[in-house]
C-alpha distance (Angstrom), angle and dihedral (degrees) to the residues before:
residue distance angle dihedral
X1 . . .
X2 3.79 . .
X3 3.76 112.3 .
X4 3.80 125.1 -144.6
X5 3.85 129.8 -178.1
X6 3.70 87.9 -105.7
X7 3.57 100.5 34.3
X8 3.93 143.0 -64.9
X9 3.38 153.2 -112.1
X10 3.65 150.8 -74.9
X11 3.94 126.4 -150.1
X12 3.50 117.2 -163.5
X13 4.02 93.5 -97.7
X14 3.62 89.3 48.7
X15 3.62 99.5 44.7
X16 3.78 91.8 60.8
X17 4.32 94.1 63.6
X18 4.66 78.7 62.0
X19 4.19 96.1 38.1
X20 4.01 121.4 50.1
X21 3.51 92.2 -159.4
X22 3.55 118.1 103.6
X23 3.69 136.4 178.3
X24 3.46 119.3 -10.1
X25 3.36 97.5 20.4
X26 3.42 106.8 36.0
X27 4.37 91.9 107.4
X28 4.03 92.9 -176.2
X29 3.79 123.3 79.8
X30 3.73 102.4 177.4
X31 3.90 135.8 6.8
X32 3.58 101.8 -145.3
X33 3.28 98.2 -173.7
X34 4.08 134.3 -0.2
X35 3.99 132.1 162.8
X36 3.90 105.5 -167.1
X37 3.14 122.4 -104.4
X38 3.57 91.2 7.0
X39 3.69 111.7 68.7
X40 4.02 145.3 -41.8
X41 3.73 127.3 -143.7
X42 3.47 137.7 -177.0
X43 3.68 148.9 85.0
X44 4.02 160.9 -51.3
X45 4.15 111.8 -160.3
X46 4.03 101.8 -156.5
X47 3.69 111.4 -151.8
X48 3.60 124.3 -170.1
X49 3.33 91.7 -109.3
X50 4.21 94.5 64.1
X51 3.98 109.3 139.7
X52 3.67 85.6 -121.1
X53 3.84 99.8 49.2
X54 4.27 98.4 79.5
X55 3.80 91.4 62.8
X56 3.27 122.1 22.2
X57 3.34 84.2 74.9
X58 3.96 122.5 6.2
X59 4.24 99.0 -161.6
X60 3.99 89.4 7.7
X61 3.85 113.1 53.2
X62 3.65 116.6 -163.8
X63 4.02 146.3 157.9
X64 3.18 111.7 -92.9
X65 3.97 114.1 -125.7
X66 3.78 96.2 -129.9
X67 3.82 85.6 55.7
X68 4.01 95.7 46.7
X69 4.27 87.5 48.6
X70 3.63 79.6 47.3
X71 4.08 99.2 54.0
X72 3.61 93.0 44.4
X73 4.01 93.2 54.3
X74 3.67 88.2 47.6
X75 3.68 86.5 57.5
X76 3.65 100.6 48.4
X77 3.67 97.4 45.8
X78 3.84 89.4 59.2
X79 3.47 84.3 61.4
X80 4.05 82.2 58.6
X81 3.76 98.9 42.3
X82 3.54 97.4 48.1
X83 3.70 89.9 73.1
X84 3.64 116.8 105.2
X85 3.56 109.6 -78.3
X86 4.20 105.1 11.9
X87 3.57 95.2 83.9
X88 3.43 107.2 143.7
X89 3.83 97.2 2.9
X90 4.01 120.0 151.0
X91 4.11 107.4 -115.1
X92 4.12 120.0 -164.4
X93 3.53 135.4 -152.8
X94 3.55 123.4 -105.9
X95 3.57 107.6 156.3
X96 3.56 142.7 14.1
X97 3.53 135.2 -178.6
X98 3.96 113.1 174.9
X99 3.49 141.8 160.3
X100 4.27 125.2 -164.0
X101 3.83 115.4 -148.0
X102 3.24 105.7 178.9
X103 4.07 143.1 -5.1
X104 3.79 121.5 -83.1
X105 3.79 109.3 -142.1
X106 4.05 136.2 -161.7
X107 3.54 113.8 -76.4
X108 3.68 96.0 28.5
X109 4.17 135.3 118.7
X110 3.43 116.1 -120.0
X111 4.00 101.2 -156.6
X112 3.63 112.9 -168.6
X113 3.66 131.5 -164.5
X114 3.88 115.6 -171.1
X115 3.78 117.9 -178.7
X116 4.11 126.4 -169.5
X117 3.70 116.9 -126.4
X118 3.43 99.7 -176.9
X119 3.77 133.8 -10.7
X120 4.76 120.3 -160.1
X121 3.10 134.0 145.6
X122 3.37 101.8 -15.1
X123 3.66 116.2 -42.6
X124 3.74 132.6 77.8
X125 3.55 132.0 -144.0
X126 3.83 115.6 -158.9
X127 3.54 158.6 140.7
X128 4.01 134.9 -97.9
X129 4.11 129.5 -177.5
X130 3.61 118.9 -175.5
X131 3.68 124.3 -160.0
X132 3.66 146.0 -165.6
X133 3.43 131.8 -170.1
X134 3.80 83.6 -16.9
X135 3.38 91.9 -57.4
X136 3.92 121.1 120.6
X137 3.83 105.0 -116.6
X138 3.59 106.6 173.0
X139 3.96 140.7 -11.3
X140 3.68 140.3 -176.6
X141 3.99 141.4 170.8
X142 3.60 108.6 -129.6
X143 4.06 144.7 -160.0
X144 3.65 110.6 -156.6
X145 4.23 123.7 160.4
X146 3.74 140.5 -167.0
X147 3.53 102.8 -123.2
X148 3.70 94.5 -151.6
X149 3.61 88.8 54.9
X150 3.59 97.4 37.0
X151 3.84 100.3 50.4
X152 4.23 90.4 58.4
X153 3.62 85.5 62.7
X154 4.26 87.1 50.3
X155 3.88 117.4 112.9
X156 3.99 99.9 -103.6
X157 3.55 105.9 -130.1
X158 3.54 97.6 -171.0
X159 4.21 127.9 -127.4
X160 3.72 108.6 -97.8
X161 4.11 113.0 -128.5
């Protein structure tokens, strides 16, 4: 881990002990720079040999949007699970609100910047931009929660006897 006044960053070994996902759908390759609890930026590179790439399109090869909402939630919950103590931890989906500009195509960067807006009791509302070629490709505002934190905040209905 390199440290930087502001924050450091994430190889693709390292990133894996902040993101569960693994291999296929882990959708970041490096976090180039994130400050916890703050924000997480980095990228995806997209070779042409992506899983996804061979159908979706045959003769026009593109990301598919599911996968792009996906990199950009991966990013911002490593700006989550880099605080002390959530290394590791399993985040959810609860909301997503996302918008596609344009295509992403093989042989492009995907450069994500995810920013936390606010951060309680286990879920995090936030903000990701992804870029290519310094164009903005797709954004969203998102809700996602730590379900081990989350659930301690969770009315306790109690077991009946």
């Amino acid at each position: 881990m390199m440290e930087h006044e502001e924050g450091f960053s994430l190889n693709g070994y390292e990133l894996q002990k902040y993101q569960p996902n693994r291999y296929p759908f882990l959708m970041i390759d490096y976090v180039t720079e994130v400050v916890p609890g703050k924000s997480a930026k980095g990228y995806k590179n997209l070779s042409n040999n992506e899983w996804f790439f061979p159908k979706h399109f045959e003769g026009h090869p593109n990301m598919p949007g599911a996968l792009q909402l996906e990199a950009m939630a991966q990013m911002l919950t490593v700006a989550i699970t880099t605080l002390p103590g959530l290394k590791g931890f399993a985040t959810h989906a609860m909301k997503h609100n996302v918008r596609f500009r344009k295509e992403i195509f093989p042989g492009e960067r995907l450069y994500i910047e995810s920013k936390v807006i606010s951060w309680k009791r286990g879920v995090c509302r936030g903000i990701a931009n992804g870029f290519t070629n310094g164009t903005l490709a797709c954004e969203a505002e998102m809700w996602i929660t730590i379900p081990k934190i989350f659930k301690k905040y969770l009315p306790d209905h109690g077991e009946q006897s």
